[in-house]
N, C-alpha and C positions, 0 to 999 in steps of 0.2 A: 492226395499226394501226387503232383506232376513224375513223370519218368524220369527227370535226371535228380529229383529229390530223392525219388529211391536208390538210385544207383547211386547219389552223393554219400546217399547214410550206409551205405555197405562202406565204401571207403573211410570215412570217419571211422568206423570201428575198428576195422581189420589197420588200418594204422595207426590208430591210438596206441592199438595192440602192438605194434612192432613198437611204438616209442616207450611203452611201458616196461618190452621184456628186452631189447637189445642192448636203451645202453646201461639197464640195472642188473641185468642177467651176470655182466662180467664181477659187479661189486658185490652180486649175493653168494657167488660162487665162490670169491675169495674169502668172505665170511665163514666161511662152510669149512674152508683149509684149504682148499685147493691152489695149485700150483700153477703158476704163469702157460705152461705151458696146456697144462688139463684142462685149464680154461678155452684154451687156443683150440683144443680137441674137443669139448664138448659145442664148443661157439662153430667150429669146421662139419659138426654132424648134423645142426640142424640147416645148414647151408647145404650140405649134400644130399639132401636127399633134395632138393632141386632137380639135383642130376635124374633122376629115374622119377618122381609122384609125377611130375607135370604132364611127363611125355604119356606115363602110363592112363595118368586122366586124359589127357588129349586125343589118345588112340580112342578112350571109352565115348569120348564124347560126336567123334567121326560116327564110330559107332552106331548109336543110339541116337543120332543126329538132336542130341538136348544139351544145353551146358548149366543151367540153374539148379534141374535135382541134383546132380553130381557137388552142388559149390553148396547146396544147402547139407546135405548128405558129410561133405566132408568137414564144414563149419559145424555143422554138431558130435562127430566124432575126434574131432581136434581138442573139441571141449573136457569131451571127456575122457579122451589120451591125457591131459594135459594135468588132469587130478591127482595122476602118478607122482608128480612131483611132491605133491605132500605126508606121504607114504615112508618115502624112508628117501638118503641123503647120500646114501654110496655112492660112489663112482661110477660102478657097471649098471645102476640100478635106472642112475640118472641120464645115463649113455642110453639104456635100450629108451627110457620112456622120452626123451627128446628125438629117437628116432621115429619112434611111434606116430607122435604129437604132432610134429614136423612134419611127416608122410601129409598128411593131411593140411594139416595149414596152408603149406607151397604150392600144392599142388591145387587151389581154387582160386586162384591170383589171375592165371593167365586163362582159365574159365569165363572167368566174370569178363576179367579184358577185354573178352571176345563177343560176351553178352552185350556191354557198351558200347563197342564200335558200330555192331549188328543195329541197338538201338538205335544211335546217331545216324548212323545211315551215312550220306552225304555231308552230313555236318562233322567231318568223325576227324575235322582239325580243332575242331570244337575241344576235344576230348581232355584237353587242360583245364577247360574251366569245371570239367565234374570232376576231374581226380585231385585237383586241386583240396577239395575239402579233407581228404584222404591227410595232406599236409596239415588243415587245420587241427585234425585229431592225433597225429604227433603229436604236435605243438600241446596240447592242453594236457594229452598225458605225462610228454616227457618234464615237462615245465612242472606241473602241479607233484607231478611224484618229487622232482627233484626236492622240490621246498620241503614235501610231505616226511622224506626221508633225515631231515634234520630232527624231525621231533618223534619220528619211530622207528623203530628196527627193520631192515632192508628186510630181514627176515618176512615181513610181511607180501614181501614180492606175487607171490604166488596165487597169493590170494585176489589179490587187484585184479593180475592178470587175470584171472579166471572172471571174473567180474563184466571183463571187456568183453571177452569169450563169449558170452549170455548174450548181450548186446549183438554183437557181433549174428549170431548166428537167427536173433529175432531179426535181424533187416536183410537178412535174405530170405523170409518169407513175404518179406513185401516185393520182389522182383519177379515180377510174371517173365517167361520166355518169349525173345523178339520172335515175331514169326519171320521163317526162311522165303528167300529166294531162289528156288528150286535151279530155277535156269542158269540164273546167274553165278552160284554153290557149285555147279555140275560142270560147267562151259570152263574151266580152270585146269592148267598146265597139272603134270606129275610132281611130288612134292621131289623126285629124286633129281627133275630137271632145276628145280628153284635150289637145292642146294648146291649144285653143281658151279653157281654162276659164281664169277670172281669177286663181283661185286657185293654178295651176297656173305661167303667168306671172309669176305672184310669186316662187312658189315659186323658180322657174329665175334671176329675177333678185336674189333674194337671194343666189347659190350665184352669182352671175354675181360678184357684187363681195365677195363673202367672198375668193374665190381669188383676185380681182383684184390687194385688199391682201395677200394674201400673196406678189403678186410681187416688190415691192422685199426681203423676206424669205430668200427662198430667192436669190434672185441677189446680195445683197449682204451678208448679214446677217454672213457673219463678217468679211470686208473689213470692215466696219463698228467689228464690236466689233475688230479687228485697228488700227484706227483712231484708236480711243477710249483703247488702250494697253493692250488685253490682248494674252495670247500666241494662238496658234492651236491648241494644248491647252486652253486655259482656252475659247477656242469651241466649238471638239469639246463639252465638258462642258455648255455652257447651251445647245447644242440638244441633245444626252442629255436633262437636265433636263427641257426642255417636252415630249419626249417620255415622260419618267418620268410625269410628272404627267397627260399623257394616259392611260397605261396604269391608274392609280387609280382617274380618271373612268371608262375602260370597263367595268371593274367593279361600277360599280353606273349604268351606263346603262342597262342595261332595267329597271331600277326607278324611275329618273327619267321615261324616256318613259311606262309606266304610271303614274304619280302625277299628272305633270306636264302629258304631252301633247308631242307633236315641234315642232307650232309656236314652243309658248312657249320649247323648248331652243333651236331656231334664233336666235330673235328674241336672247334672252337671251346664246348666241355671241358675236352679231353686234355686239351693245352693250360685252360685254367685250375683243372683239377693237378696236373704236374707242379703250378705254380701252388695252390692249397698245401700239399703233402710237403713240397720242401721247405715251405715259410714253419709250416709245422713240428719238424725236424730240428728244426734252425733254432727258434724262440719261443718257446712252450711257454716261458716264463713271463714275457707281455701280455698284460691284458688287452691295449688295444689292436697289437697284432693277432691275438686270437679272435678278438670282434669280428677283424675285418676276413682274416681265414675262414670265420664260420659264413661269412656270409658271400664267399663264395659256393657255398653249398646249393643255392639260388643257379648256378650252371651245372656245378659235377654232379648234381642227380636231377633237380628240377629240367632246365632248360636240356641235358642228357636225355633222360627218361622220354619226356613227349616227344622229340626228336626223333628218338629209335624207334617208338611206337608206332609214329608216321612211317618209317621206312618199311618196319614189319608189316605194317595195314597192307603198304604197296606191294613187298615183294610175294606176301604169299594171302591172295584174294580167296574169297567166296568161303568153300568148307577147307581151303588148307587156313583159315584164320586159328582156328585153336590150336591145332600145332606147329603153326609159325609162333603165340604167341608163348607157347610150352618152349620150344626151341627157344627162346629169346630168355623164358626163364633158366633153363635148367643149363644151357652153356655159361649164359652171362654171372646170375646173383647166384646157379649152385658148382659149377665146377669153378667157377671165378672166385666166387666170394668163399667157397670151401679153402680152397686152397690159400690161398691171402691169410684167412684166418688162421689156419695149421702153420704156414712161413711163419706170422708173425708171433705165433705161442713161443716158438720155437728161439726165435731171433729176442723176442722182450728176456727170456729167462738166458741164455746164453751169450749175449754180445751188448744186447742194452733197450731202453725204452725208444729212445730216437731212434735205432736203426731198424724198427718196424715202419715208421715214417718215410727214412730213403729206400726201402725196399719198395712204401706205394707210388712215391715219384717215380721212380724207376718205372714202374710195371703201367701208371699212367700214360710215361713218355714215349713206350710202346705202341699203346692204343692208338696214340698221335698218327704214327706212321700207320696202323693197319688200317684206319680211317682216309688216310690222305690214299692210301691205296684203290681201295671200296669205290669212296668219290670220281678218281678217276678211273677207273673204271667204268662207272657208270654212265660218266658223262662219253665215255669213248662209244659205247651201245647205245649212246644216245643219237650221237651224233652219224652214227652209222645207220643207225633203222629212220632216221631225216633224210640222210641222202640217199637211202633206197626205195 
């Protein structure tokens, strides 16, 4: 098996796994009784702990200068955190064991990240065509559950998941650790100087409210279209969809970031994604405008994601790579995506289903400006360290 075959097959699993539990987590929950917004708060807990697993794996990983035991370590305790769910169905039961579960899952993401850049080396714009696969495995769990769920009870959720869980945690026994560049690792600025910079700051708060809007998304999105009068088949299929349309874009994203440049992919995202959220708002009830809604998802995380990765590689090199790329998790997809999700429990049970949707326009149209910020900036340190 070639090196980016292994590191493909981590991806495949560990996203099959998000497309299995995110967008069927909100429909099992409501099965269960639970409440527009209980949902918002149990979908907000397993995004916060973003905020603190990633950094605290990142510190261990500086540490102990290895990132693979820690992702293999924490993919099998994930596993079986995750068992909890079948146990019993409370509230506080299911609160502590998504905190549990979560501590672990998030917190091997931005590990591995660091593993594959490390692998790639110089080829590390490359890094869209490995994670790419990561989309294919959405795609076939959210898809195949979707249909699956017509002819059995969501009830069954738990179990799937757990399933991918297994998987998941055999294909990171296939990923040997890249070896270090001592020199290169060492020769590297203070991580307190790299947060410091404006451009840098932007950067994190653009990535703050990309995820953000993607809360009401992930925690409501097929309730939503389940709302609007499709079936939960017909959701399954348009989040396939936006993931289809990502997996095209990843294909030729490292010819975009070369042509184009990361910032201007980001900025560009962040402007499509504002357009995504309020066509969404707007007309839930079309079928072909939600087609084409979904397959903007192909920019607001696809062409997004690789984009920001590029910028993370750049601004924090050698051993600040794990915790720039913890930083990039735990600000963006766990205080981002926590909060999104808790607004929009909040906002679906209180004022309505659309106005979770102009809450992620909004917080999209944000990121626009802290990006347009970032970019220039950057280019202004650029053009200063040219003329000196």
């Amino acid at each position: 098996m070639t090196p980016n075959l292994r590191l493909s097959s981590f991806y495949f699993f560990y996203f099959a796994t998000i497309g299995a539990f995110m967008p069927y987590w909100g429909p099992y929950l409501s099965e269960l009784g639970f409440s527009g917004s209980q949902i918002g708060e149990l979908m907000a807990i397993v995004l916060a702990t973003k905020i603190i697993a990633p950094n605290v794996w990142g510190w261990l990983a500086d540490r102990t200068g290895t990132h693979m035991p820690l992702v293999r370590s924490g993919a099998l305790a994930g596993l079986i955190a995750f068992t909890g769910v079948l146990l019993y169905s409370g509230y506080w039961w299911l609160a502590a064991v998504m905190a549990v579960f979560s501590f672990f899952w998030n917190a091997i993401l931005p590990q591995f990240e660091a593993t594959t850049l490390r692998t790639l080396g110089r080829d590390s714009h490359r890094y869209a065509l490995v994670r790419l696969w990561g989309s294919v495995g959405f795609i076939v769990a959210v898809a195949s559950l979707g249909w699956l769920f017509d002819y059995i009870d969501v009830a069954w959720l738990p179990w799937l998941v757990l399933l991918l869980f297994v998987g998941l945690y055999v294909s990171t026994l296939q990923v040997p650790e890249p070896p270090r560049d001592e020199v290169a690792e060492n020769n590297v600025p203070s991580i307190g100087s790299v947060l410091r910079r404006p451009e840098v700051i932007g950067l994190f708060l653009a990535c703050f409210f990309m995820q953000a809007s993607h809360g009401p998304y992930y925690a409501f999105f097929t309730l939503y279209v389940e709302e609007a009068g499709f079936s939960r088949s017909m959701a399954g299929q348009l989040w396939a969809l936006g993931v289809l349309a990502e997996v095209f874009l990843f294909l030729i994203t490292p010819r975009l970031i070369l042509r184009f440049g990361a910032w201007f992919l980001v900025t560009l995202a962040l402007v499509l994604t504002t357009l995504r959220w309020s066509l969404l708002a707007a007309v839930p009830e079309s079928l072909p405008m939600l087609l084409f809604i979904q397959t903007l998802h192909a920019f607001s995380y696809g062409v997004y994601h690789a984009a920001a990765i590029s910028l993370i590689h750049y601004f924090f090199p050698g051993r600040l790579q794990g915790r720039g790329q913890a930083l990039y998790s735990s600000l963006a997809f766990g205080i981002g995506g926590a909060l999104g999700s808790l607004a929009a429990g909040y906002l679906w049970d209180g004022v309505g289903s659309a106005s979770v949707y102009v809450l992620a326009a909004g917080l999209a149209a944000a990121g626009v400006v802290a990006s347009l910020f970032g970019h220039w900036r950057h280019r202004r340190v650029a053009a200063r360290t040219r003329a000196g």
